[in-house]
Phi, psi and omega in degrees: 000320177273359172285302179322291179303318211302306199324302166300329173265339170319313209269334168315311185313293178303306164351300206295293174309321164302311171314299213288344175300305170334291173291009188279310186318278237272328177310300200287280183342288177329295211279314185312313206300309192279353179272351191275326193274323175291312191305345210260310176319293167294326181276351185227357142284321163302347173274326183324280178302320159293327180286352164256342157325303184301358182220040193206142179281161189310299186320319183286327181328271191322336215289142169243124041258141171304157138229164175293297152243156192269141154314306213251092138310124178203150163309312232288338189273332202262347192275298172323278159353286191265005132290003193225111195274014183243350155263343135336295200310292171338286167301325177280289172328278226271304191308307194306317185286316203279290166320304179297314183279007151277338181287297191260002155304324198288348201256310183297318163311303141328296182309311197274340163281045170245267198332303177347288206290315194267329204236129160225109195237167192323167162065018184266341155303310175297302210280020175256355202229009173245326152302340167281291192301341163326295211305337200251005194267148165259157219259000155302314205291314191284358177293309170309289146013244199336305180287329157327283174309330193268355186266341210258297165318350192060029190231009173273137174058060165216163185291282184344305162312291201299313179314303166312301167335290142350293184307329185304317209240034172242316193296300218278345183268323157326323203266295169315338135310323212258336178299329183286330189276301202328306192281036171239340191252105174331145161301323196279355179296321184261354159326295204284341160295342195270313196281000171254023164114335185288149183268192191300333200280336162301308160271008141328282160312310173246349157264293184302357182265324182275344162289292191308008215278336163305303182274354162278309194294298205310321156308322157301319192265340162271318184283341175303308197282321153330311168288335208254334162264023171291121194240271199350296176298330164311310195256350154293309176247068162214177182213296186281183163301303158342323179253002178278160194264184194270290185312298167331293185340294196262358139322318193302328185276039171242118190249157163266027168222001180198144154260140183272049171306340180280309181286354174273324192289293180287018141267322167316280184337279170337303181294342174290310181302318167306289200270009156262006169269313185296333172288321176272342162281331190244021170314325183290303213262348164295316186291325188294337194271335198291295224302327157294351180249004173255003173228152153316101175279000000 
């Protein structure tokens, strides 16, 4: 019979922490869950509130008490934009600019973490260890520099000019990502390609590249983005209308004596949909390409 009881106060005993662990557990469940809905919250009313701005006149923005959404729904900031061809122009640039400097970080980038990764050749530590450092430069410092140089080249207030430019501070990371995905892919795939006759650039091209395909788009869609929010170098090195880019672009609606706040709200928007497009198509491969390509197997 006290054999009975010790067994019962024992389990009792044990209980008691558990239970109370539980509720810590759920008490913690609880509290991420509301900091994960504030956090969520704070990050997705300011897009909120511009996308119904962007559908409301400058006099309704400002009205108090605010709303969200307005009785006179209108169209009229986005019918302005795509009815006005030097604000077209803004976006036909920043496609034009983004896209090219991705295609070819990506083409330079491959190659040289091919090299990186496969190869040992003289200078291959100095020049990797002057591509990290690039990364450390801040890129204010290289706005004089830079204008010099592209006014001495004939190449200020050009696609070219915007490109090169871009690319210096798209490449060292691009390059440093993709050797880090690459030294994740066994040696031996493209050994036995080699060792059935095709030379390097072949297995390059046809085995490692279709494998990498995570860590090329994560790399694609960061070099998208980088070029495509880019201001400073923009608005430095360009001069006329033709040639702003969409941030220029929507500096431009800030007038000196009135802001076009509806059409700035609905250009925001606009400027947005490309890399949220590009991110929700290529999400998978994105998160698969950051988490496979940062660590060493």
């Amino acid at each position: 019979m006290s054999d009975t009881r010790t067994i019962t106060t024992t389990v009792h005993t044990a209980s008691r922490p558990r239970s109370e662990i539980e509720r810590r557990r759920s008490r913690l469940r609880v509290g991420v869950v509301i900091g994960l809905v504030l956090g969520a919250v704070f990050a997705a009313a300011p897009v909120l509130w511009m996308l119904a701005s962007s559908f409301k006149s400058n006099t309704e923005i400002f009205e108090f008490p605010p709303r969200l959404i307005t009785d006179s729904f209108s169209f009229d900031a986005y019918i302005a934009i795509f009815s006005d061809p030097e604000k077209v122009r803004f976006f036909i640039n920043s496609y034009v600019v983004s896209f090219s400097v991705t295609v070819l970080t990506l083409l330079v980038a491959i190659h040289a973490a091919y090299a990186f990764s496969r190869f040992d050749f003289p200078g291959k530590r100095p020049i990797n260890m002057v591509i990290v450092s690039v990364q450390a430069v801040p890129p204010i410092t290289l706005l004089i520099p830079y204008f010099g140089l592209m006014v001495a080249l004939g190449l200020y207030n050009t696609y070219p000019g915007l490109i090169l430019t871009y690319m210096v501070f798209t490449l060292p990371y691009a390059i440093i990502m993709m050797t880090g995905y690459l030294n994740t892919i066994p040696k031996e795939l493209d050994e036995a390609v080699r060792m059935d006759g095709a030379g390097s650039l072949t297995a390059l091209w046809r085995v490692l590249v279709p494998v990498s395909v995570p860590g090329i788009v994560s790399v694609g869609v960061y070099t998208f983005m980088i070029a495509w929010n880019e201001y400073l170098f923009a608005l430095t090195l360009t001069r006329t209308q033709d040639m702003r880019t969409v941030p220029i672009g929507i500096q431009l609606l800030m007038g000196q004596h009135s802001y076009e706040w509806n059409e700035i709200m609905a250009m925001s928007i606009l400027g947005s949909i490309p890399v949220l497009v590009l991110f929700l198509f290529f999400q998978r491969y994105f998160i698969s390409g950051l988490t496979s390509g940062s660590v060493k197997s």
